[in-house]
C-alpha positions in Angstrom: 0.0 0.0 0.0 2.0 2.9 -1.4 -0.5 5.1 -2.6 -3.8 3.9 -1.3 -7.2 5.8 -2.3 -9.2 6.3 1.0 -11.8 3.6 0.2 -8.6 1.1 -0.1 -7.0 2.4 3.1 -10.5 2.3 4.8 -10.6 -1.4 3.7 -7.6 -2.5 4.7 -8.4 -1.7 8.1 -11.6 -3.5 8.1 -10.0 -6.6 6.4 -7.4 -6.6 8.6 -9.6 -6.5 12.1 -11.6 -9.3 10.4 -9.3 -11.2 9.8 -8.0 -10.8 13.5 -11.7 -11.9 14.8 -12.4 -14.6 12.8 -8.2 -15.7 13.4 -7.5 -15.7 10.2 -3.5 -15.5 9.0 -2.7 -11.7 9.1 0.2 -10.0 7.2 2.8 -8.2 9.5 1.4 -4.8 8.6 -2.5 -6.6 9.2 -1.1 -8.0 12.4 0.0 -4.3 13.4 -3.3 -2.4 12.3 -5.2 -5.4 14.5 -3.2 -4.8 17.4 -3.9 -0.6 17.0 -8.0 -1.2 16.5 -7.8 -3.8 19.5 -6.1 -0.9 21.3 -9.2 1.5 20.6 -12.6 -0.4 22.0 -14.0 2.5 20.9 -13.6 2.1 17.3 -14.9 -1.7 17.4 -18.3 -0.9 16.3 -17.0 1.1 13.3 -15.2 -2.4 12.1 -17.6 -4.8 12.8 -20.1 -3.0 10.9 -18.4 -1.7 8.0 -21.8 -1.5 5.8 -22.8 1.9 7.8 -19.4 3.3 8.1 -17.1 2.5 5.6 -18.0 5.4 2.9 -19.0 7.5 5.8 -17.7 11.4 6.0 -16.3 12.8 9.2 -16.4 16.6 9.7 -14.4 17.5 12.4 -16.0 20.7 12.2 -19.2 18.8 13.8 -17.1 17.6 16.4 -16.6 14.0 14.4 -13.3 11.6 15.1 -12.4 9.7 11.5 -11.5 6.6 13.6 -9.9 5.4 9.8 -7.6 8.7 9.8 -7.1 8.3 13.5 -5.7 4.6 12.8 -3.9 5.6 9.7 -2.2 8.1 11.5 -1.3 5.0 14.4 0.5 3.2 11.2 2.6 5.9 10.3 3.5 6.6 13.7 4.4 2.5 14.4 6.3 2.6 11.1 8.4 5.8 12.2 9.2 4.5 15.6 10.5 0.9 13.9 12.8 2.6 11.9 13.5 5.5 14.1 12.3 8.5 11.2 12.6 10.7 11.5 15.9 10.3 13.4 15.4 10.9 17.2 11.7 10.1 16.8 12.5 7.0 18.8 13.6 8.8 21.7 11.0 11.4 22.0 8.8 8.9 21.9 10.3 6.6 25.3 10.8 10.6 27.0 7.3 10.8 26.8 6.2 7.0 27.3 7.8 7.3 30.4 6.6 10.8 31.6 3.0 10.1 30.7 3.6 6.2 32.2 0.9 5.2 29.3 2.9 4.1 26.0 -1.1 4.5 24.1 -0.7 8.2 26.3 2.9 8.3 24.3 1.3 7.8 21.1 -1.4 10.4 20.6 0.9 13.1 21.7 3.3 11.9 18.9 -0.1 11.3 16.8 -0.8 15.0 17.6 2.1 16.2 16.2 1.9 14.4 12.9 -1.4 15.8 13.0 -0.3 19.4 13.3 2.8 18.7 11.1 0.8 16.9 8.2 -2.0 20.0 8.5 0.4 22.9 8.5 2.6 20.8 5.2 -0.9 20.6 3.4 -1.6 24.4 3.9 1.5 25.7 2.6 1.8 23.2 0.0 5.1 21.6 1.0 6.5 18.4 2.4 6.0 17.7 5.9 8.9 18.8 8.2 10.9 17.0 10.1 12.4 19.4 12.3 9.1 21.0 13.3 7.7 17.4 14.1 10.5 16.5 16.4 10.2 20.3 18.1 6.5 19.5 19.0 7.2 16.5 19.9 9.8 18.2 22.5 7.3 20.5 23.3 5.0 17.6 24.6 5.2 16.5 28.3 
């Protein structure tokens, strides 16, 4: 999944936590998005009935969580950690596991971040960047 359309990406996450209910074989990156949904009770519903949310919109502007961006955004973040990108993202990360003493804590403030970082890139039409990602991520306690 390189490129994914958002119906694809949506899809992926739904196959993948069927898969993980019904214990079907699950690639590594399945096996991962699983383990994230399975981290977020909240979101169960969402996957177990795909019918009424799959094409749904979510307007944060009415207060709406995308629990498929939300999740997405959990890949990236897994991704960057395993291979430490951008560099020092690693240790941010284990500075504010252990201040918050909650690793899924740890993760939405490094979610929040990418959030802010991806948002700001896709205003002013660049590339996300790196340095401002990692000085939020300092920012965070």
């Amino acid at each position: 999944m390189f490129n994914p359309s958002r119906d694809e990406a949506r899809r992926f996450l739904i196959d993948a936590w069927s898969k993980h209910q019904t214990q079907r074989p699950l690639s590594a990156l399945e096996s991962i998005a699983a383990g994230l949904i399975a981290m977020h009770p909240e979101y169960h519903a969402t996957f177990e009935h795909p019918d009424r949310h799959a094409g749904r919109d979510y307007s944060p502007e009415t207060g709406d969580i995308n629990p498929f961006l939300h999740l997405s955004l959990h890949l990236a973040v897994a991704e960057q950690l395993a291979i430490d990108q951008p560099p020092g993202i690693r240790a941010q990360f284990e500075r504010l596991r252990a201040a918050r003493g909650d690793e899924h804590a740890a993760l939405h403030a490094v979610l929040e971040c990418l959030g802010e970082v991806i948002w700001s890139a896709q205003r002013q039409r660049t590339s996300p960047d790196a340095a401002i990602y990692l000085a939020c991520l300092e920012r965070q306690r």
